[in-house]
Each structure stands twice: as structure tokens, then as C-alpha cells.
C-alpha positions in Angstrom: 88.7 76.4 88.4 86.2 77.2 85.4 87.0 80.6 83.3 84.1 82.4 84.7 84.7 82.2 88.3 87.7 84.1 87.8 86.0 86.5 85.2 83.3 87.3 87.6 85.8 89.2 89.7 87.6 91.8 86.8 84.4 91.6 84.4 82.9 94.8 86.4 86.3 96.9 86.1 86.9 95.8 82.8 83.2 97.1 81.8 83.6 100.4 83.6 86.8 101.0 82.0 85.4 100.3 78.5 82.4 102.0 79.0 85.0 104.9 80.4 86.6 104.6 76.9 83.5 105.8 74.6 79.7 105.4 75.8 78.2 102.2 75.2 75.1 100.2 75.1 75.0 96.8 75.8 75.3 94.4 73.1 78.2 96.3 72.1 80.3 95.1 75.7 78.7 91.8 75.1 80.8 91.8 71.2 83.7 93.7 72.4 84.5 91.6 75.1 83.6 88.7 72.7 86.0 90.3 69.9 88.8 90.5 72.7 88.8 86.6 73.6 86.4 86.6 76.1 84.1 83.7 74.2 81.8 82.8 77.0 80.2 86.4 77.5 76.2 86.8 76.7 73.7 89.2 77.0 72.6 87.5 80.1 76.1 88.4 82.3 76.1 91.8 81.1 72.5 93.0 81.4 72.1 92.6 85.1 75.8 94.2 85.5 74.9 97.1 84.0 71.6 97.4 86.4 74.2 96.7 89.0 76.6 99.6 87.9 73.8 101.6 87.4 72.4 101.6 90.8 75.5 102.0 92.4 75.3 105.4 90.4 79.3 104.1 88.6 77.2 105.1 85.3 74.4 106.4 83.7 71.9 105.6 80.6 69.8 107.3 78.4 68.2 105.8 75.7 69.0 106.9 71.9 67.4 106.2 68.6 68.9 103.4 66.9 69.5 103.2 63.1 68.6 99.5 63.1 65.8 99.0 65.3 64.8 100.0 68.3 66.1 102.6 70.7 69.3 101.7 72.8 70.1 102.8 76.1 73.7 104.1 76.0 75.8 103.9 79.3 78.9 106.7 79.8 80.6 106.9 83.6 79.9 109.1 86.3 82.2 110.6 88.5 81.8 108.1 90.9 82.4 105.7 88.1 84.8 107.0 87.0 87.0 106.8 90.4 85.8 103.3 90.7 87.6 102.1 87.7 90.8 104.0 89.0 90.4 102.1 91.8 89.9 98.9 90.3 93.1 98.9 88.3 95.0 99.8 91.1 93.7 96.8 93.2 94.1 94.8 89.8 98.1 96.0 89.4 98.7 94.5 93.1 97.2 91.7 92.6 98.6 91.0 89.4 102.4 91.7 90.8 101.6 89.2 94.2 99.7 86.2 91.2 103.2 86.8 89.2 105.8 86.8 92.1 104.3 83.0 93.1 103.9 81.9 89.3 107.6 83.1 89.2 108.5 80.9 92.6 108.0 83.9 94.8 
């Protein structure tokens, strides 16, 4: 099974959370997540995620004035985002604890 099949199923959690964390515009998840081992991540898995979260109203963006360049749109939760990334870690924790009960010979 190739990395990104089972990135594609926490990437959206892990975004919310760090986005949860301090407000952030995009490039910036693409370099954390690439600073935190996650190699394969571009700008083209991220962008349409954030439209995604976005439309689902899990967070919001306004644009800011960048000091190198052009403007940036920065992303912070909403409520509704914010509850979704509560949720995700919960459902991440069980499954986590049933994946290491097997790997253990559960």
C-alpha cells in the first residue's frame, strides 16, 4: 500500500488541527508537514483541501499582505472546525488502539 493512500485519510485532521494551532496560509502546511517527515506533500494536495475545509465552513480565510510578495490568504478554524478536529482525534485514538492490538497479535 503506497504512503499516500493512507495519508489521504488523517491529512484533513492533521491540517485542521495545525491550522487550530496558529492561523496559517498554505505553503506554510505544505513546509510544516514537509519539515515533520511528511516528504511527498505539494501545493497541489493541500490547495484543493483547504477549498474543501473551507466549504464545509471547518475554517475560514482572509487574505493578508505579505512581506515578500503578494497577499496570502490565512486560514484559522471555526467553531465547526474546531469540533471537527476534536472529533477526528477521537476516531484517530480508536483506531490507533484496534491497528496496535493486531500489530501486537491481538
Amino acid at each position: 500500500m503506497k504512503e499516500t493512500q493512507l495519508l489521504k485519510g488523517v491529512l484533513e485532521g492533521c491540517v485542521l488541527d495545525m491550522i487550530g494551532q496558529k492561523e496559517r496560509y498554505g505553503y506554510e502546511l505544505v513546509q510544516t508537514l514537509r519539515d515533520a517527515g511528511f516528504d511527498t506533500i505539494v501545493p497541489g494536495t493541500i490547495y484543493p483541501l483547504l477549498q474543501k475545509l473551507e466549504k464545509n465552513q471547518w475554517i475560514r480565510g482572509d487574505m493578508r499582505p505579505s512581506p515578500d510578495g503578494p497577499d496570502r490568504k490565512y486560514f484559522s478554524l471555526t467553531k465547526e472546525g474546531e469540533e471537527r478536529v476534536s472529533v477526528f482525534w477521537q476516531q484517530w485514538d480508536d483506531l490507533s488502539q484496534k491497528v496496535e492490538g493486531i500489530k501486537n497479535g491481538g
